[in-house]
C-alpha positions as CSV (number, residue, x, y, z in Angstrom):
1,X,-3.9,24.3,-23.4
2,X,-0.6,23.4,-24.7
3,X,1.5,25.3,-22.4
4,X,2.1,26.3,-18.5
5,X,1.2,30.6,-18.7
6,X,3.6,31.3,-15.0
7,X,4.1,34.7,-16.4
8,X,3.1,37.2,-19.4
9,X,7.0,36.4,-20.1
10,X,7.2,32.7,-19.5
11,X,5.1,29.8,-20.6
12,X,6.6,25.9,-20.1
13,X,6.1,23.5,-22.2
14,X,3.5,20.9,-21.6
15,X,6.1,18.0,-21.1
16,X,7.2,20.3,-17.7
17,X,4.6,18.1,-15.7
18,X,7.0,15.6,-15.3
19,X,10.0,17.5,-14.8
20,X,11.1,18.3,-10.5
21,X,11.2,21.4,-9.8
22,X,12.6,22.9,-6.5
23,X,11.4,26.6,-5.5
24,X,13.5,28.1,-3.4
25,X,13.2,31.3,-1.2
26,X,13.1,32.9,2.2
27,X,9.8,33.2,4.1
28,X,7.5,36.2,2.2
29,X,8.6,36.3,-1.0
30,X,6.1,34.0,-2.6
31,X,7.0,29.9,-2.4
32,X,3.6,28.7,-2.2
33,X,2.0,31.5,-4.6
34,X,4.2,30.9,-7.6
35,X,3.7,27.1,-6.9
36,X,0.2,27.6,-6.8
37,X,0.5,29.5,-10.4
38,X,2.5,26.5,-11.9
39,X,-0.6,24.2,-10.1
40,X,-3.5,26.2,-11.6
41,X,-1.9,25.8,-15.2
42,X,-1.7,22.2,-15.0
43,X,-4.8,21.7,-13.5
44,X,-6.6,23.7,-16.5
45,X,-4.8,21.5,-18.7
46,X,-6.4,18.4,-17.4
47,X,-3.2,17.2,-15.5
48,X,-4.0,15.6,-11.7
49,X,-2.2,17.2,-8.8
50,X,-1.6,16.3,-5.8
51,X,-0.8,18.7,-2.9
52,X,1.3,17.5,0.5
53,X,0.0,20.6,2.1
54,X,1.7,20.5,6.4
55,X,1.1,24.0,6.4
56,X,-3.1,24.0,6.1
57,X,-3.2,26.7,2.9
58,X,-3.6,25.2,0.0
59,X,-7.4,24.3,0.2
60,X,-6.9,28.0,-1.1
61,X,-7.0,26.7,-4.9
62,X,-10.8,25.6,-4.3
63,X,-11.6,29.3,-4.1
64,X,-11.6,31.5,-7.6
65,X,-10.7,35.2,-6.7
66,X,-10.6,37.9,-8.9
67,X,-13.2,36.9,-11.3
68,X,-12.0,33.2,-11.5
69,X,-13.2,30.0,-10.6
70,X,-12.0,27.9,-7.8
71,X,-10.3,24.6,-9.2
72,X,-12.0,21.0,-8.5
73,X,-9.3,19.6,-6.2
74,X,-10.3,17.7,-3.3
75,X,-9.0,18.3,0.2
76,X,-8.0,15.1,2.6
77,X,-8.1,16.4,5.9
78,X,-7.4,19.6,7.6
79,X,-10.0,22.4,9.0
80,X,-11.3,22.8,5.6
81,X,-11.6,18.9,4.3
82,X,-13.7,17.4,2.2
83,X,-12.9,14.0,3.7
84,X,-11.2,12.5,6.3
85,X,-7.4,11.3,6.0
86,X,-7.1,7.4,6.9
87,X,-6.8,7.2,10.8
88,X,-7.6,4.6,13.5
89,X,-8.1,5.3,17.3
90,X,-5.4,3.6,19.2
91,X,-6.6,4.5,22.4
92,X,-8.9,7.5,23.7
93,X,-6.0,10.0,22.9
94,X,-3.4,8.5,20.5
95,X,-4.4,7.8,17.0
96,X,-2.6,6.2,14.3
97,X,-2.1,6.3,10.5
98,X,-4.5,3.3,8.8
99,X,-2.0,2.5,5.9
100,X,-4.5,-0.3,4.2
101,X,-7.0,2.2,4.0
102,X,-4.7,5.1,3.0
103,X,-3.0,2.7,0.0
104,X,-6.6,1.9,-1.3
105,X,-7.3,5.6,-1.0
106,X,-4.3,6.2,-3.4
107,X,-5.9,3.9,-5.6
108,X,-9.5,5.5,-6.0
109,X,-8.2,8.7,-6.7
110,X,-5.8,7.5,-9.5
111,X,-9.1,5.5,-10.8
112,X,-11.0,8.7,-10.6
113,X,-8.0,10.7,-12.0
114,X,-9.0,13.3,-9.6
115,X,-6.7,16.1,-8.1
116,X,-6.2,16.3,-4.5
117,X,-4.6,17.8,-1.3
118,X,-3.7,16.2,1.9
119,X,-3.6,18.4,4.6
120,X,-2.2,17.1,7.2
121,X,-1.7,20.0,9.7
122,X,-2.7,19.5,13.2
123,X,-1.4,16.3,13.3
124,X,1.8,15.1,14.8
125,X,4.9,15.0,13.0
126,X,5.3,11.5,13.6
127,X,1.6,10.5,11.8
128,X,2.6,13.6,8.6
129,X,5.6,11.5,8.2
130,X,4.2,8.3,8.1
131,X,1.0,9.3,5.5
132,X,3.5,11.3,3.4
133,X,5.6,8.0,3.3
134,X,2.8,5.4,2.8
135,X,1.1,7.8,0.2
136,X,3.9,8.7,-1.6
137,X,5.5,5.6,-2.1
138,X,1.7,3.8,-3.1
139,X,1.7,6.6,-6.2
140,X,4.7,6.0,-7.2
141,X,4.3,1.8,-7.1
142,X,0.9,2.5,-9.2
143,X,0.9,5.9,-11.0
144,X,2.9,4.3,-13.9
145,X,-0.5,3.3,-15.9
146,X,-2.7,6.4,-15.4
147,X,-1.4,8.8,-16.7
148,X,1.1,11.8,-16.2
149,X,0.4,13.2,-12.5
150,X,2.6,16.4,-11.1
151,X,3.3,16.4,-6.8
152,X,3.4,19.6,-5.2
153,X,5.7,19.0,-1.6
154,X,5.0,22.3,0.7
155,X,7.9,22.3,3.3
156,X,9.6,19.4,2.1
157,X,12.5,20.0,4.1
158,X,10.1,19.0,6.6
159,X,9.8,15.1,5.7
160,X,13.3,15.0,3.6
161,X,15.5,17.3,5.7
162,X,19.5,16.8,5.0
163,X,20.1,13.9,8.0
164,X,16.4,12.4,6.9
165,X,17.7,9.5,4.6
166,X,20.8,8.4,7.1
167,X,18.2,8.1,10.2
168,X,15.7,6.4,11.7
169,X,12.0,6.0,12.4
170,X,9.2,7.8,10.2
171,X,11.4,11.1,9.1
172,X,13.3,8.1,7.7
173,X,11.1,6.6,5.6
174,X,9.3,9.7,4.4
175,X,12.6,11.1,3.2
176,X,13.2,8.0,1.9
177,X,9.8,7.8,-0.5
178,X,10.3,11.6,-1.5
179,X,14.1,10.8,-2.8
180,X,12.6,7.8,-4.7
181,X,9.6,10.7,-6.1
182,X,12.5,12.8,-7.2
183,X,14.9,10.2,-8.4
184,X,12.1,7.6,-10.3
185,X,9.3,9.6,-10.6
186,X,10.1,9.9,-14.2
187,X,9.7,7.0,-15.0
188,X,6.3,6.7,-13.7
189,X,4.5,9.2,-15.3
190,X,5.5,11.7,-12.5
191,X,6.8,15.3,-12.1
192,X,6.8,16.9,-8.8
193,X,7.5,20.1,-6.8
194,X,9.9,20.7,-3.8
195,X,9.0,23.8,-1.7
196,X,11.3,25.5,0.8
197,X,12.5,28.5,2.5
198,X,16.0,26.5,3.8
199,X,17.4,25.3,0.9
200,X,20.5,24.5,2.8
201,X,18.3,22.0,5.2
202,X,16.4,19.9,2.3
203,X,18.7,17.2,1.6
204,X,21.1,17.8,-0.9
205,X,20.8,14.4,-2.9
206,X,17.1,15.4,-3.5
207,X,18.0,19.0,-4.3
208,X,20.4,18.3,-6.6
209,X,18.3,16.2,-8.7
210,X,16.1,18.7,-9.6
211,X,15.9,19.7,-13.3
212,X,14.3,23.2,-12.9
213,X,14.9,25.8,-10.3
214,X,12.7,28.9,-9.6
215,X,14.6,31.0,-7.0
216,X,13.3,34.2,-5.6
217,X,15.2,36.4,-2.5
218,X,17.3,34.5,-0.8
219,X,19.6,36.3,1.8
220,X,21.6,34.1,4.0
221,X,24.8,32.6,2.6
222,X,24.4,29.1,3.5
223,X,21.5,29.4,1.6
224,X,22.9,30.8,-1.0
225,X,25.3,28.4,-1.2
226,X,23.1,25.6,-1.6
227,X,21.4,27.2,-4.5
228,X,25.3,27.9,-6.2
229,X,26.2,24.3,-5.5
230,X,22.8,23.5,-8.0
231,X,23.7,26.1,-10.6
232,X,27.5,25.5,-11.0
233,X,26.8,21.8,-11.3
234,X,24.7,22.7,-14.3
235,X,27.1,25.4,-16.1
236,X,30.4,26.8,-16.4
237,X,31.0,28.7,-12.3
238,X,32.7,31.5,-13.9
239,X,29.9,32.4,-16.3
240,X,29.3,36.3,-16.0
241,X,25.8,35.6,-15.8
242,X,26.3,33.5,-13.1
243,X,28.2,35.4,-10.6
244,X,25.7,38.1,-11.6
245,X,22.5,36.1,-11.1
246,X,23.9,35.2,-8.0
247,X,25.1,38.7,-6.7
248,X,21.1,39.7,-7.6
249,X,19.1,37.4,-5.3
250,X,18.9,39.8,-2.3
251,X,17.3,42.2,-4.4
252,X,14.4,40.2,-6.2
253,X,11.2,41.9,-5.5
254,X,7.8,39.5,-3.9
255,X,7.3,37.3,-7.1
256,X,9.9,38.3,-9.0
257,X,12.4,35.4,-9.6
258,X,14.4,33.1,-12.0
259,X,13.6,30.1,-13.8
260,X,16.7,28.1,-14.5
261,X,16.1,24.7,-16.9
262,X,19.7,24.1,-18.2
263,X,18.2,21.1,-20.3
264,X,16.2,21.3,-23.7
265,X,14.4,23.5,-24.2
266,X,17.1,25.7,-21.8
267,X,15.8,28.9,-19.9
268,X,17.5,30.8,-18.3
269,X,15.0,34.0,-17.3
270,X,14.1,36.3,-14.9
271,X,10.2,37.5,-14.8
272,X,7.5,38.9,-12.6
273,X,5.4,35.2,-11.6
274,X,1.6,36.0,-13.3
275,X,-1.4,36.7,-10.4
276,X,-2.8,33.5,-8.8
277,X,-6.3,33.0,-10.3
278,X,-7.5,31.0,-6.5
279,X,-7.2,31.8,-3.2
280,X,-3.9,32.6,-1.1
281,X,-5.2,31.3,2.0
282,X,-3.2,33.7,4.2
283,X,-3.7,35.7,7.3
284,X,-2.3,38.8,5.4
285,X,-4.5,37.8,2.2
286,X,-7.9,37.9,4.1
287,X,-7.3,41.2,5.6
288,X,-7.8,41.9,1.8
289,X,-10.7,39.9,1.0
290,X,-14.4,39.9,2.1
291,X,-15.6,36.9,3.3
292,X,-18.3,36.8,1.2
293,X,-15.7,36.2,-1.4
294,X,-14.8,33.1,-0.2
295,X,-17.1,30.3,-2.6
296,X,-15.2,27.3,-3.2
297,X,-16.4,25.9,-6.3
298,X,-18.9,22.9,-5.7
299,X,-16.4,19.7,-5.8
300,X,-19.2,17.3,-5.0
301,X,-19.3,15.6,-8.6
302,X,-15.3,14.6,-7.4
303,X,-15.9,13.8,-4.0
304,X,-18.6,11.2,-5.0
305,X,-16.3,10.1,-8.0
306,X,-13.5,9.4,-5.3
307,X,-16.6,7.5,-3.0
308,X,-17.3,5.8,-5.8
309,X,-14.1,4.0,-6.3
310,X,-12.8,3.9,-2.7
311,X,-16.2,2.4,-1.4
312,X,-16.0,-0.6,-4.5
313,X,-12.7,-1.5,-3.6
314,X,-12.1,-4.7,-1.6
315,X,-9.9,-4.9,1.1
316,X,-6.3,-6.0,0.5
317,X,-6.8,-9.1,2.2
318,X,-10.2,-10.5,2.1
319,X,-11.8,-12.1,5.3
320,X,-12.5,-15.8,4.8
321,X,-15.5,-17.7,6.0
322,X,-16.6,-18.7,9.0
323,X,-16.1,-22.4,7.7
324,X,-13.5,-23.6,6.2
325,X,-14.2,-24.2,2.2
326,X,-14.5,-27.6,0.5
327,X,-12.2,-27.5,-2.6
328,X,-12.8,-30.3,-4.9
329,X,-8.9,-32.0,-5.5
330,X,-9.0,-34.4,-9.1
331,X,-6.9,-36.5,-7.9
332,X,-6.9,-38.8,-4.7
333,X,-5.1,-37.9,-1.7
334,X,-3.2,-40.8,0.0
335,X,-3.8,-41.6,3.5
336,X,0.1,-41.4,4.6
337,X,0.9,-37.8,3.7
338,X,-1.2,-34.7,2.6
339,X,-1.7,-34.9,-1.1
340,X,0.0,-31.8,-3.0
341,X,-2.2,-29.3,-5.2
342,X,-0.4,-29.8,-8.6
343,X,-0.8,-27.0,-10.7
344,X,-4.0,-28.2,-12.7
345,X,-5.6,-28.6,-10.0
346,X,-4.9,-25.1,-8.9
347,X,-5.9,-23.7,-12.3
348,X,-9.2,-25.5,-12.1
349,X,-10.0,-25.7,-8.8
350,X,-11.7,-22.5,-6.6
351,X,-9.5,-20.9,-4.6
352,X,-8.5,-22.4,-1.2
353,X,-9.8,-19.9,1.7
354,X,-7.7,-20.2,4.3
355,X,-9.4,-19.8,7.9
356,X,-9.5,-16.5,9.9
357,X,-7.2,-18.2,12.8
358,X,-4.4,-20.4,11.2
359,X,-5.0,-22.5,14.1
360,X,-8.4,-23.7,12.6
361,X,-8.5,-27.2,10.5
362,X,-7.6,-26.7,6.3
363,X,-10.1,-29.3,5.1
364,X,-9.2,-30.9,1.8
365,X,-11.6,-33.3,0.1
366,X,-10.7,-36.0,-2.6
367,X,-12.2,-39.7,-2.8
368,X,-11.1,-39.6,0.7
369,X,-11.4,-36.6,3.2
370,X,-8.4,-35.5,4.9
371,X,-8.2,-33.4,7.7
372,X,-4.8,-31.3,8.5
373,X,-4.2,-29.3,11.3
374,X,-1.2,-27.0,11.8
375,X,-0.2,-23.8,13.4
376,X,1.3,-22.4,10.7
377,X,0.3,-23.4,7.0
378,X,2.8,-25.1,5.0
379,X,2.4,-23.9,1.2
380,X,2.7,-26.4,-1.5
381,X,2.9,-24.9,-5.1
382,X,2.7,-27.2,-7.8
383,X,4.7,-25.8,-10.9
384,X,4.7,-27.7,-14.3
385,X,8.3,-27.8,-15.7
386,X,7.8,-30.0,-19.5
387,X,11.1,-31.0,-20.8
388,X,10.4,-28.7,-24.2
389,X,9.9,-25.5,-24.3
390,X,6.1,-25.4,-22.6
391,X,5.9,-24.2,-19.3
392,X,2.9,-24.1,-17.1
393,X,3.2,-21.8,-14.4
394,X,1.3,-20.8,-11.4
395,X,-1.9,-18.6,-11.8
396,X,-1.8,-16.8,-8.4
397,X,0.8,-13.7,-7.9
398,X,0.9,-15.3,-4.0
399,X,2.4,-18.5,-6.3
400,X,4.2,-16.9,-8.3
401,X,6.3,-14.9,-5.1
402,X,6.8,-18.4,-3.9
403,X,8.7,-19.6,-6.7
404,X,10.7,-16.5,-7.5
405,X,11.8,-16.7,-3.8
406,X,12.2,-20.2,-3.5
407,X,14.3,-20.3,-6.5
408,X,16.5,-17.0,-5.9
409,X,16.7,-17.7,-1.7
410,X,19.6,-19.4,-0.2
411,X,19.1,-22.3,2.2
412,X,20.4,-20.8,5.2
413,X,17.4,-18.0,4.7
414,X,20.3,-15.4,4.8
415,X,19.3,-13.4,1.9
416,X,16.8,-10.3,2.5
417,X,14.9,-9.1,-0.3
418,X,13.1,-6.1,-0.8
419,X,10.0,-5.1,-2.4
420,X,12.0,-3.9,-5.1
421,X,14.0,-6.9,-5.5
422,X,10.3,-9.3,-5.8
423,X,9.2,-7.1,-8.1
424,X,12.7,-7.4,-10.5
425,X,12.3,-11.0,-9.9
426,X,8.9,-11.2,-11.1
427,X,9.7,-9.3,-14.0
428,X,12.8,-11.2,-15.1
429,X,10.3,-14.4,-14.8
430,X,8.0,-12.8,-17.5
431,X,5.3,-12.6,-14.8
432,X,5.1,-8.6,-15.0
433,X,3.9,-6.3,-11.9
434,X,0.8,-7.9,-10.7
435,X,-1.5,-5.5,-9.1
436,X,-2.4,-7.4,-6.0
437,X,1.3,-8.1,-5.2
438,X,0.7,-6.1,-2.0
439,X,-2.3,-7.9,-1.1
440,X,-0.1,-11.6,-1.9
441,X,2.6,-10.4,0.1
442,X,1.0,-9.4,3.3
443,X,-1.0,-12.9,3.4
444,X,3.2,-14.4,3.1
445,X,3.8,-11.9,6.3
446,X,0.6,-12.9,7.9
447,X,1.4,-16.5,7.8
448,X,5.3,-15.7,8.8
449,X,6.4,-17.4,5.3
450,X,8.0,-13.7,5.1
451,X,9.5,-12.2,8.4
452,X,10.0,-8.0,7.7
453,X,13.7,-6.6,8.8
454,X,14.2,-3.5,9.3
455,X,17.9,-2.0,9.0
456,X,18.2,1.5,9.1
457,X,15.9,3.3,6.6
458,X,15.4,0.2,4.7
459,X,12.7,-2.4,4.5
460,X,13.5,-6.2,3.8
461,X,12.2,-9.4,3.8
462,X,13.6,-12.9,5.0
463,X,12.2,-15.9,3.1
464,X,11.5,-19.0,5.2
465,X,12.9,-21.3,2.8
466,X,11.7,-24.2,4.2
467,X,8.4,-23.3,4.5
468,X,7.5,-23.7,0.7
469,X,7.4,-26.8,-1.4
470,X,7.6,-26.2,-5.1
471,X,6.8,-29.5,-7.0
472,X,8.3,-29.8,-10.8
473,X,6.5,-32.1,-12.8
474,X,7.9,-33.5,-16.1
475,X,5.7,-34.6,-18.2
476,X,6.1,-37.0,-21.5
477,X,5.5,-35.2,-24.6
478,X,5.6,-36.6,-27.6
479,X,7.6,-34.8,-30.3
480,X,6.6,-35.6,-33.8
């Protein structure tokens, strides 16, 4: 397919996938159904979804009504899953989100490029908030290299609501990961979908940031209003067919709506939204439909596809041994002070595992063995600095952090960084986005070499600057 068929009058373009679009409407008129119409399209084109489904309908588009097939989306969660969603037991009642395993989930189903929905109703708000925040802001660290991917957000004035980015706690950061979706997404490969009946309560910096609106019947002014605020930003206010369009909204039949892109290619039109090919998962649908009817289509070849990758994937940080490892050092180690690991000796040495408990004894071997014991370990990273223009630098994105932080931290440890802010670093240093940066970073947290801060809805790290030795070497060359 080469184009998005919403409506015998509208088709949009292919390159829509990555464009945010906000639908907009009271309760009735068709929200979910039209966004299930735009989902169905670019599913059929071969373009991943994924679905943050709080309301526990959307396993809907597994079904094929009306002489259709269903669509091979997997469902997380929900009275209808196909697998669990990520949680650990707490206690007997309370449970909890299990953000490792929910990152590494994200993950295998970018690997297995297949399209999913996490239905998270029945849990609290609390845990929704904190999966939509950990999942969300995992696809949008990863989803650059695989490919263009389009999020549909049912009730997403329910995790980014208009107070959500200046507060606290988990509406915080879920608000915070879907303005980052809507603002960035772009430039990872993604496109996604905002879904509301109160477009007055979804925040307005998200809202406004949308670059194609499908409105149906709205009737309350504030509302309203909300909506106007969008369009006049876009056009001239005292367009005629603007203070028409507007004047008209009260009147829009069920599925009958605008589609407003003021950007190339523009559209400006008002159709009847095409019949959804899948199930509406509705009380009032399935006074309409048999049960019989009900087949989802056999998802089985995804499901294992997702098992597949999810079960192959190691954890983010691995455990070690239950002994200590002898690395072979080239070079001896005097008797007066540990001996540092320059870098050749890191390039061509194993790794060193550190113990489970950081109480346990690092054992080092050279022509002499040396045995140093400390609560916390102190990490030396040996980094080559020639005089010319060669530069050997550490192998290890966990060495790598070190010096960007060593180098870019101020001795008091004042400075906070942010994930962010590593990653910038490590790209200015020609050292790229590593993909187990998270994995690197929570062994720094684990061994308190980074201390997390949090300050309102944002997450930063303080460097201990004087936990981390970097060692220049400068070695002779000869220049002919």
């Amino acid at each position: 397919m080469t184009d998005f068929r919403i409506s015998k009058d509208l088709a949009l373009p292919i390159e829509a996938a990555t464009w945010t679009f906000a639908v907009l409407s009271i309760k009735g008129w068709g929200k979910t159904y039209v966004s299930a119409d735009l989902a169905e399209e670019m599913v059929k084109s071969e373009i991943p979804i994924v679905v943050i489904d709080g309301l526990g309908i959307w396993w809907g588009i597994t079904v094929g009504t009306h002489g259709h097939k269903g669509l091979p989306v997997v469902v997380f969660g929900g009275a209808h899953k196909d697998l669990d969603l990520p949680l650990k037991q707490i206690d007997r009642i309370r449970q909890n989100v299990d953000e490792d395993k929910l990152r590494l989930m994200v993950k295998a189903i970018l690997e297995a490029r297949i399209s999913v929905v996490l239905d998270t109703a029945g849990l609290s708000k609390g845990i929704q908030r904190r999966i939509v925040a950990t999942f969300v802001n995992e696809l949008t660290r990863l989803n650059a290299n695989y490919g263009t991917r389009h999020v549909f957000i049912e009730e997403s004035d329910l995790w980014c609501p208009q107070k959500g980015l200046m507060g606290g706690g988990d509406l915080a950061l879920s608000a915070g990961a879907i303005d980052d979706l809507v603002r960035r997404g772009g430039n990872f490969n993604l496109g996604c979908t905002l879904i509301t009946q109160r477009s007055a309560v979804l925040n307005k910096d998200v809202l406004t940031q949308a670059s194609c609106l499908i409105v149906g019947r709205i009737l309350h002014k504030i509302d309203k209003d909300a909506v106007k605020t969008w369009v006049q930003s876009m056009g001239d206010p005292k367009d005629p067919k603007i203070i028409k369009w507007y004047d008209e909204l009260r009147d829009l039949k069920n599925g009958q709506g605008y589609v407003w892109h003021p950007e190339q290619p523009v559209i400006f039109r008002k159709v009847m939204f095409r019949q959804r090919e899948t199930l509406h998962a509705t009380r009032e649908y399935f006074r309409q439909l048999k049960t019989t009817e009900i087949k989802p289509l056999d998802r089985s070849e995804f499901i294992a596809k997702f098992n597949t990758m999810f079960l192959s994937k190691p954890k983010p940080i691995a455990q070690p041994p239950a002994a200590p490892k002898i690395v072979a050092v080239p070079q001896a180690m005097p008797e007066s002070k540990p001996s540092l690991l320059t870098q050749e000796a890191m390039r061509d040495a194993p790794p060193i595992m550190m113990p489970h408990d950081p109480r346990a004894a690092l054992i080092m071997r050279g022509p002499e063995s040396l045995t140093v014991t400390q609560t916390l370990p102190t990490l030396n990273v040996g980094q080559t600095q020639p005089t010319l223009q060669t530069f050997d630098e550490p192998r290890s994105t966990l060495g790598r952090i070190c010096v960007v932080l060593k180098h870019g931290s101020d001795r008091a440890g004042n400075k906070l960084w942010t994930d962010r802010g590593i990653l910038e670093a490590l790209e200015l240093h020609t050292w790229g986005n590593p993909p187990d940066y998270e994995a690197a970073k929570q062994q720094l947290i684990q061994w308190e070499i980074l201390q997390a801060v949090q300050k309102g809805t944002v997450l930063s790290y303080r460097f201990a600057w004087n936990r981390v030795e970097i060692n220049p070497q400068t070695p002779n060359l000869e220049v002919p």
